[in-house]
C-alpha positions in Angstrom: -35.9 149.4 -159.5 -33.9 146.6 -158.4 -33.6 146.7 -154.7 -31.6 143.1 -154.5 -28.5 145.6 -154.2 -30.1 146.8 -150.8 -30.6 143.3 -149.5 -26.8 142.4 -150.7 -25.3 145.1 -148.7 -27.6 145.2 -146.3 -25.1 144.1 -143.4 -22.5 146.0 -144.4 -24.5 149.0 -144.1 -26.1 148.9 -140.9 -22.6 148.2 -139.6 -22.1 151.9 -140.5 -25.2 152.6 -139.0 -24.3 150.9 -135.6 -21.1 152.7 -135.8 -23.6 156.2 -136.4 -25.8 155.3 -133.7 -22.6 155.0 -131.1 -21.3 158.2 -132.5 -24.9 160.3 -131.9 -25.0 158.4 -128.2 -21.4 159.3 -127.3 -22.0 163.1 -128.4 -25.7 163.2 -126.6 -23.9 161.6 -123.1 -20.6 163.9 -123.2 -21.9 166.6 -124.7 -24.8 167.1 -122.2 -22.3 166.6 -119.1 -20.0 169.6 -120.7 -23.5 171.6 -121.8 -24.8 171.5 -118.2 -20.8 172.8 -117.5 -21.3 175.4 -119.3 -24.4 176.0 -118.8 -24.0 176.5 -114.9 -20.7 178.3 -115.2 -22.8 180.9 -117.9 -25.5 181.4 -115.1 -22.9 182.1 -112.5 -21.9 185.8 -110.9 -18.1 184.8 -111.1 -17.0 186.9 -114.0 -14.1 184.0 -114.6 -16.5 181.4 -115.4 -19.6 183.4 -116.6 -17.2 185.2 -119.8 -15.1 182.0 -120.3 -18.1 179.8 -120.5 -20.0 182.9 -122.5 -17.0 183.5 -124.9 -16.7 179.4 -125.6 -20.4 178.9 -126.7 -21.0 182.0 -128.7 -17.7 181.0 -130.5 -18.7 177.3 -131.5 -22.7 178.3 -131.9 -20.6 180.9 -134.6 -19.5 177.7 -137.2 -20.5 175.3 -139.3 -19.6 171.9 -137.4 -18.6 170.5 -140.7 -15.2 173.5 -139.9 -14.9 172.2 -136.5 -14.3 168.6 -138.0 -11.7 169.5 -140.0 -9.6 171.7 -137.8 -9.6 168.3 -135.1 -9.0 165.9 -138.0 -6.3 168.2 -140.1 -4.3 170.8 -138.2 -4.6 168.9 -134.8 -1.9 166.7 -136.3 0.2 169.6 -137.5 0.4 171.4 -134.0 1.4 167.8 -131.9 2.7 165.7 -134.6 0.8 162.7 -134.1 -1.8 161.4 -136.3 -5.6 161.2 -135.4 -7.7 158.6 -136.2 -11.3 159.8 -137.9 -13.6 158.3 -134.9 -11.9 160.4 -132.2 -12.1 163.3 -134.1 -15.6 162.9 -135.0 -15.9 162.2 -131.4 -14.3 165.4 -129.9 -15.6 167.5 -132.9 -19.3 166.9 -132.3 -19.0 166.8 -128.3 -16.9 170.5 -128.0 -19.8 171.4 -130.8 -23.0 170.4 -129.2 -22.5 171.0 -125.7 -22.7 174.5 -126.8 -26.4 174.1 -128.5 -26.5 171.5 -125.3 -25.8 174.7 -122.8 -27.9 176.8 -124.3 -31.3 174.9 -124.0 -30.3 173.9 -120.1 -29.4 177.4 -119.4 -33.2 178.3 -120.6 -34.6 175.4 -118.8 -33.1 176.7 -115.8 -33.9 180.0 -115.7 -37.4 178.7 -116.6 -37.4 177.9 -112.7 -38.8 180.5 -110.3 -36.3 182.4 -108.2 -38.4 181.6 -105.4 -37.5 178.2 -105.5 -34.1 178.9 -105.0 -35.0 180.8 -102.2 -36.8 178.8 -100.9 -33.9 176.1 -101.1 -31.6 178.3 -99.6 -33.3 179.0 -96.6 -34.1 175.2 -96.0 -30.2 174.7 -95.2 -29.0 173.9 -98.6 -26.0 175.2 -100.6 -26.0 176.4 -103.7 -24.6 173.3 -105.4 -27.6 171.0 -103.5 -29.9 174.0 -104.8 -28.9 173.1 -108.0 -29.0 169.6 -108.2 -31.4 168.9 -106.0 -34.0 171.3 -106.5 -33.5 173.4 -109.8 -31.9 171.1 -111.8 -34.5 167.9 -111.4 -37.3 170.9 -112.4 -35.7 172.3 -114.9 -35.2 168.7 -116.6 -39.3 168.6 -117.6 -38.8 171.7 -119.4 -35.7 171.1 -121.1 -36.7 167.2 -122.2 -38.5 168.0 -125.5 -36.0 170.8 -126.5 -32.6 168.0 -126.0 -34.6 165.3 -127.5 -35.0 167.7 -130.5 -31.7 168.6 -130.7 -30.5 164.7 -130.1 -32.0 163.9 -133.0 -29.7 167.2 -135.7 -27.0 165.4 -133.9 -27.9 162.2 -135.5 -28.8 164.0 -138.2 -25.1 165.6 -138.2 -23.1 162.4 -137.9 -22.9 162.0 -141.5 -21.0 165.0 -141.7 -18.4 162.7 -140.6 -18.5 161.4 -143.9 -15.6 164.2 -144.9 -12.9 162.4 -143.0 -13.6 158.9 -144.4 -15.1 157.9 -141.3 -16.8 154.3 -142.3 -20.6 155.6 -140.5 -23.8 154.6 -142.3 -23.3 157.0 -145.1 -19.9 156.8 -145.9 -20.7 152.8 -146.5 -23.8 153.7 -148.7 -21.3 155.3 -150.7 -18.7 152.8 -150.7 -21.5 150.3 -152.2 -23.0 152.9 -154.4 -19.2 153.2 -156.1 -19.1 149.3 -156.4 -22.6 148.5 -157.7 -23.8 151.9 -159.4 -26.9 152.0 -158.1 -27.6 154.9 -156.6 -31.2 155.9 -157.1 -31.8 152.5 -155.0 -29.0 153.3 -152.3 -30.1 156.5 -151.3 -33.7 156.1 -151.5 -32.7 153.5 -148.3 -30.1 156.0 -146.6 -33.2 158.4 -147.0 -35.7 156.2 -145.9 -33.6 154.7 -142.8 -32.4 158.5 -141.6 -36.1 159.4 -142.1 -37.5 156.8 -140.4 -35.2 157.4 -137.2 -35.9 161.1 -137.1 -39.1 161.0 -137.2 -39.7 158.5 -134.6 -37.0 161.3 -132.5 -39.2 163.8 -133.3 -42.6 162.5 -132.3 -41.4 161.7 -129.1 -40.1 165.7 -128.9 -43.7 166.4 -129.6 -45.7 164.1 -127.4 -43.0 165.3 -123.9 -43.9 168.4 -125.3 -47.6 168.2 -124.9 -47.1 166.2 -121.7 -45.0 168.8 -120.5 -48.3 171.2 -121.6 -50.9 169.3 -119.5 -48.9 169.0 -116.4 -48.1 172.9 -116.4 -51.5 173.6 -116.6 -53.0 171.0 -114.0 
């Protein structure tokens, strides 16, 4: 196994993985911000954000992301007539797609909150929306850590879905070498190694929050 091929391309290809990295960090920020959204206007009494919200991440949690992709990148150009470029549809693809997931695990955390701290809240003064951010929200956020970093680290996981539109990610530029130099037992063996790597490292940090979150529930 010749592994000079790795060392060769070895810029080139974290280049791709820079670009993957900025992807995964642009979808966690945005799609948390549209999660928590959603996530509030699902937990609301107002039937015209509660069924909205509802219908929205029931229909996105319902496909593959890899169709999602596709419809920004192809027929998006076909109903306005303008062209868009790979990265922005990766972009608004994985963001409209996660926050779903990301609503879903906040909602939860939420509602993991006693009512009467709500309650309690409410009849210090406070209005709903300083309930929520001040008092439910900042609680909630030590049960929902471990289950976001979790699903932080599918999303970098997912970015090489972007692959399909020719987006240049760390990959797509595996690939490009692997075409040039034929070597692919070598070339993916890295890609393996390097998504490994990352993930794991995401996922131990799930699972240590998640035993922190553990001891201080029970002290």
């Amino acid at each position: 196994m010749d592994l000079d091929v790795v060392s060769d391309n070895f810029a080139f290809m974290m280049g791709g993985l820079g670009l993957t990295v900025q992807l995964a960090v642009i979808t966690i920020v945005c799609g948390l911000m549209l999660g928590t959204l959603l996530a509030l206007a699902r937990l609301s009494s107002r039937v015209w954000l509660y069924w909205p919200a509802t219908a929205y991440i029931h229909f996105f949690r319902g496909l593959p992301l890899i169709l999602v992709i596709f419809w920004l990148y192809f027929l998006f150009p076909v109903i306005t007539g303008k062209p868009m470029q790979a990265f922005a549809a990766a972009i608004v693809s994985f963001i409209v797609f996660e926050a779903a997931y990301f609503a879903e695990i906040i909602r939860a955390g939420i509602q993991s909150i006693p009512e009467g701290q709500s309650m309690a809240a409410r009849a210090s003064g406070l209005t709903g929306y300083q309930t929520v951010r001040y008092v439910i929200l900042p609680q909630a956020l030590r049960n929902m850590v471990p289950a976001l970093v979790t699903q932080s680290v599918v999303i970098f996981q997912d970015t090489s879905l972007a692959y399909v539109i020719g987006l240049r990610e760390f990959l797509r530029r595996v690939n490009l070498v692997d075409a040039r130099e034929a070597r692919s037992v070598e070339l993916y063996l890295f890609a393996g190694a390097v998504y490994f790597a990352i993930c794991s490292a995401g996922s131990l940090a799930s699972q240590r929050l998640e035993k922190r979150r553990e001891r201080m529930s029970l002290a």
